[in-house]
Residue frames relative to the residue before (quaternion, step in Angstrom):
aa qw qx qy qz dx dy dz
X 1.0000 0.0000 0.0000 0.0000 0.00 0.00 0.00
X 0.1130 -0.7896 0.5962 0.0905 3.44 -1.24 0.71
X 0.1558 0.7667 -0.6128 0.1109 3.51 -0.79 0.64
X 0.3135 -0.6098 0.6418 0.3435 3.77 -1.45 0.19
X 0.0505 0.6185 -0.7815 -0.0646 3.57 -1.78 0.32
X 0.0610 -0.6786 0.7196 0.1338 2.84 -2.06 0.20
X 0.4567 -0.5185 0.6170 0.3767 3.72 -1.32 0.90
X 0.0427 -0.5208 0.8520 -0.0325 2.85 -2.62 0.69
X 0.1567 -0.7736 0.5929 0.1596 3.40 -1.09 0.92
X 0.1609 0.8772 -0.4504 0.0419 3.80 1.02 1.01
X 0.4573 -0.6598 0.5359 0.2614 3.59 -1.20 0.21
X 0.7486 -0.3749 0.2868 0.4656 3.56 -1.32 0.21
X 0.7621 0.2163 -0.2541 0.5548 3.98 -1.07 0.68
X 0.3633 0.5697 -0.6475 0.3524 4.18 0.40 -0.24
X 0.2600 -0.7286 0.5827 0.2488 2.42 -2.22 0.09
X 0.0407 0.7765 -0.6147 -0.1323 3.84 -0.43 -0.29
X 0.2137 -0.6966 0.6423 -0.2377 2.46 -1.09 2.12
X 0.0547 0.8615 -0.4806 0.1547 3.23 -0.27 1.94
X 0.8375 -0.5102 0.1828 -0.0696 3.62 -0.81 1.62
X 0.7622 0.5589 -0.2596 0.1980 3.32 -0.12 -0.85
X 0.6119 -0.6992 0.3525 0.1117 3.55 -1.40 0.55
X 0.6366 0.1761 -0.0378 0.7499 3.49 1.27 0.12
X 0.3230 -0.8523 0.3651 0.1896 3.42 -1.26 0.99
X 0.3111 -0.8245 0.4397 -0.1734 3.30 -0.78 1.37
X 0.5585 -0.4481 0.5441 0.4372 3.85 -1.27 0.12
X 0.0044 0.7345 -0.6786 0.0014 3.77 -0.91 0.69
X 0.0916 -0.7729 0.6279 0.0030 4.04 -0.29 0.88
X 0.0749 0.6407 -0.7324 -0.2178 3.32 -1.76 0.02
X 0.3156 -0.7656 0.5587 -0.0468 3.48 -0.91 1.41
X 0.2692 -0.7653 0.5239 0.2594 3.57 -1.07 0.67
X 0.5640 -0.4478 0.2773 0.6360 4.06 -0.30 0.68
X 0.6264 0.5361 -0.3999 0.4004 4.16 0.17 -1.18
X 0.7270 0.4809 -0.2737 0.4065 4.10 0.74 -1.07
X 0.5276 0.6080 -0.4270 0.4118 3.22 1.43 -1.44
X 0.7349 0.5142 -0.2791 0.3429 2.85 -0.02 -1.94
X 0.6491 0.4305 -0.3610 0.5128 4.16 0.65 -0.98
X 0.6662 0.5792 -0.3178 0.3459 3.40 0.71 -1.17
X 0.7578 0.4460 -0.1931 0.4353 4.27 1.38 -1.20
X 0.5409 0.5789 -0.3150 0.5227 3.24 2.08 -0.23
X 0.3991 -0.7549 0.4431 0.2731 3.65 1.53 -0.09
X 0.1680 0.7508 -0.4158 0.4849 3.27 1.83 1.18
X 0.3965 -0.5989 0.5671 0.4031 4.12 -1.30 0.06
X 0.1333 0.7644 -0.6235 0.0960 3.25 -1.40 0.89
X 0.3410 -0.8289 0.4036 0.1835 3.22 -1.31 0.78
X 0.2963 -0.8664 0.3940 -0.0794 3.72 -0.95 1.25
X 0.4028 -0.6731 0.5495 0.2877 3.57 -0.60 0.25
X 0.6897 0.6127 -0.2240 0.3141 3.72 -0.61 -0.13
X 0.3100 0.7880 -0.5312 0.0291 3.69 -0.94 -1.47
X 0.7223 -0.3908 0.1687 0.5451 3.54 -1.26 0.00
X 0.3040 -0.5995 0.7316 0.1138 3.36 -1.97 1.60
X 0.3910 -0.5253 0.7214 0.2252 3.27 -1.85 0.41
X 0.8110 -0.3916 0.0354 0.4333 3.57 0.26 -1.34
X 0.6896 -0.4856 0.4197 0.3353 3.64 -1.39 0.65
X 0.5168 -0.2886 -0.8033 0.0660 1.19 -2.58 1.65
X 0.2083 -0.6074 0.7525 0.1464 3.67 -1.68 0.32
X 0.1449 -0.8504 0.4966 0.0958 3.64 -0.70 1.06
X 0.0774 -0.8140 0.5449 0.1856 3.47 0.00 0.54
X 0.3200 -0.6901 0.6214 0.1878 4.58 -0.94 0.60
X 0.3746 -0.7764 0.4802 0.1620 3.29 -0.10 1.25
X 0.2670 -0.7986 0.4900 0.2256 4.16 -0.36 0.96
X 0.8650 -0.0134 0.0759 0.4958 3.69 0.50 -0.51
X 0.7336 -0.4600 0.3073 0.3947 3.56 -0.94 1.06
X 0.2062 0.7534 -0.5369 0.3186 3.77 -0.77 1.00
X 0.1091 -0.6366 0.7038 0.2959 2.86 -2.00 -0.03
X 0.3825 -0.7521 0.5196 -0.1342 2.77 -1.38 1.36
X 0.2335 -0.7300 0.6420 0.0225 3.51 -0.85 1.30
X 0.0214 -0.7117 0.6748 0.1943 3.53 -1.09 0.95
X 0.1386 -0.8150 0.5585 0.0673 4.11 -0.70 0.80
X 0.3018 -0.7422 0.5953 -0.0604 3.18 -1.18 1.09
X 0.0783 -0.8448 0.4920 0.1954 3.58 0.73 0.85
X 0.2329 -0.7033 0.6419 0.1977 3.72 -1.03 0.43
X 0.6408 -0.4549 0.3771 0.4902 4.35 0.61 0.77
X 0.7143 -0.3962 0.4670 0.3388 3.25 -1.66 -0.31
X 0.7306 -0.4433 0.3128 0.4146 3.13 -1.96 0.35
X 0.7819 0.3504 -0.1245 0.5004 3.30 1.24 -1.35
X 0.7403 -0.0894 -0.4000 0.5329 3.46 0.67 0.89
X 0.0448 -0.8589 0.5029 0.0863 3.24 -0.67 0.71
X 0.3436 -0.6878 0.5750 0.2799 4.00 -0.98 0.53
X 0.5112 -0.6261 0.5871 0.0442 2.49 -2.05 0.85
X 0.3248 0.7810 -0.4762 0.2404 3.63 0.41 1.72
X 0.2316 -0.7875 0.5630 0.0961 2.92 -0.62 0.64
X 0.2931 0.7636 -0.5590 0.1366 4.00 -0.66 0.28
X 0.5251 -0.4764 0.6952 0.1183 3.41 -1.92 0.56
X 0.0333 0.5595 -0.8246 -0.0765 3.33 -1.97 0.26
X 0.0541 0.7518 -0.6555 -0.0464 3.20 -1.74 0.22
X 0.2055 -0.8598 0.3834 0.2675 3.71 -1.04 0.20
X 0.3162 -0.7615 0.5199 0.2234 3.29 -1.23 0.58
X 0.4237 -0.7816 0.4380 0.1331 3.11 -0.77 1.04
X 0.7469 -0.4506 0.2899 0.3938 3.97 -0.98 1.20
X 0.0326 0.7733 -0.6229 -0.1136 3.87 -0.67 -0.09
X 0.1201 0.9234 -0.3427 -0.1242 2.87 -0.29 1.15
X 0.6828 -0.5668 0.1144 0.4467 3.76 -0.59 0.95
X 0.0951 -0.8149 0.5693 0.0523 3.47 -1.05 1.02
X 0.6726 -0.5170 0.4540 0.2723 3.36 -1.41 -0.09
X 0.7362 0.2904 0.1106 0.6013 3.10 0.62 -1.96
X 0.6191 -0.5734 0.4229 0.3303 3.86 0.36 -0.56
X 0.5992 0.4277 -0.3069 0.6031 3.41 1.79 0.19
X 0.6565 -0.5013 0.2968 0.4792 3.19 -1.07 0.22
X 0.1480 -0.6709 0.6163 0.3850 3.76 -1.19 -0.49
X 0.0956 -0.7279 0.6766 0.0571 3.50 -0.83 1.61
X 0.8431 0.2358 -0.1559 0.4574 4.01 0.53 -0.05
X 0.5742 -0.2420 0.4833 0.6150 3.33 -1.69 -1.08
X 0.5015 -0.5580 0.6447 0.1467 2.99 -1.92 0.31
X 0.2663 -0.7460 0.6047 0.0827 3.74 -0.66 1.38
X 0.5992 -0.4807 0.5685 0.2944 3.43 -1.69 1.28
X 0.0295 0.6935 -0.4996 -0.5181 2.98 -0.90 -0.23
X 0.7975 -0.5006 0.0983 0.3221 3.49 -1.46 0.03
X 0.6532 0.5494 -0.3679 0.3691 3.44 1.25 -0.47
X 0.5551 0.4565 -0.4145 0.5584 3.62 1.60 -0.19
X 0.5824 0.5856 -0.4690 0.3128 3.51 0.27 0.16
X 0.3942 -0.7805 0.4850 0.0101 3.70 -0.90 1.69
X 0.1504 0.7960 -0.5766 -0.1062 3.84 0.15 -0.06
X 0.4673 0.7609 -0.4357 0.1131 3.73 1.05 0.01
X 0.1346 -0.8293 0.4859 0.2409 4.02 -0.44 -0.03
X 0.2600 -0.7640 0.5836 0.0901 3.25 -0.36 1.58
């Protein structure tokens, strides 16, 4: 079997967003599947045959991650060529920055008087 992959170390909600020129089997593997998946072992996968490109795949749970682009068999093989890459979570903000906490007063608006 021939195919391209590339590793991503991505976290829960990423994306990988994977490419290619000619339609084909398009997988996303966890390192444990790859590895079952290049020994020519069963294994289980996100993905399967793409018509056409980009195929996005939402990454479920911390990992590394292989996106693979099979390229056919030794004896017939396909001419594809493609790319993966990853997008990273966005997560929802207020202000345009993340929101990693509580939010602080600040101090000059702050009133301690008792009417």
């Amino acid at each position: 079997m021939r195919f391209l992959q590339k590793p991503f170390l991505a976290k829960t909600k990423d994306k990988i967003e994977v490419t290619f020129d000619k339609p084909t089997k398009v997988l996303l593997l966890e390192s444990s599947q790859f590895s079952r998946y290049k020994k020519g072992h069963t294994y289980q996968y996100r993905g399967g045959e793409a018509e056409q490109s980009p195929v996005t795949f939402t990454v479920p749970f911390e990992a590394t991650w292989h996106a693979v682009i099979e390229k056919g068999s030794y004896s017939h093989p396909l001419d594809v060529t493609g790319n993966a890459k990853l997008i990273p979570h966005r997560y929802d903000t207020l202000n345009g920055s993340e929101q990693t906490g509580a939010a602080k007063r600040p101090v000059d608006e702050y009133d301690d008087t008792l009417d």
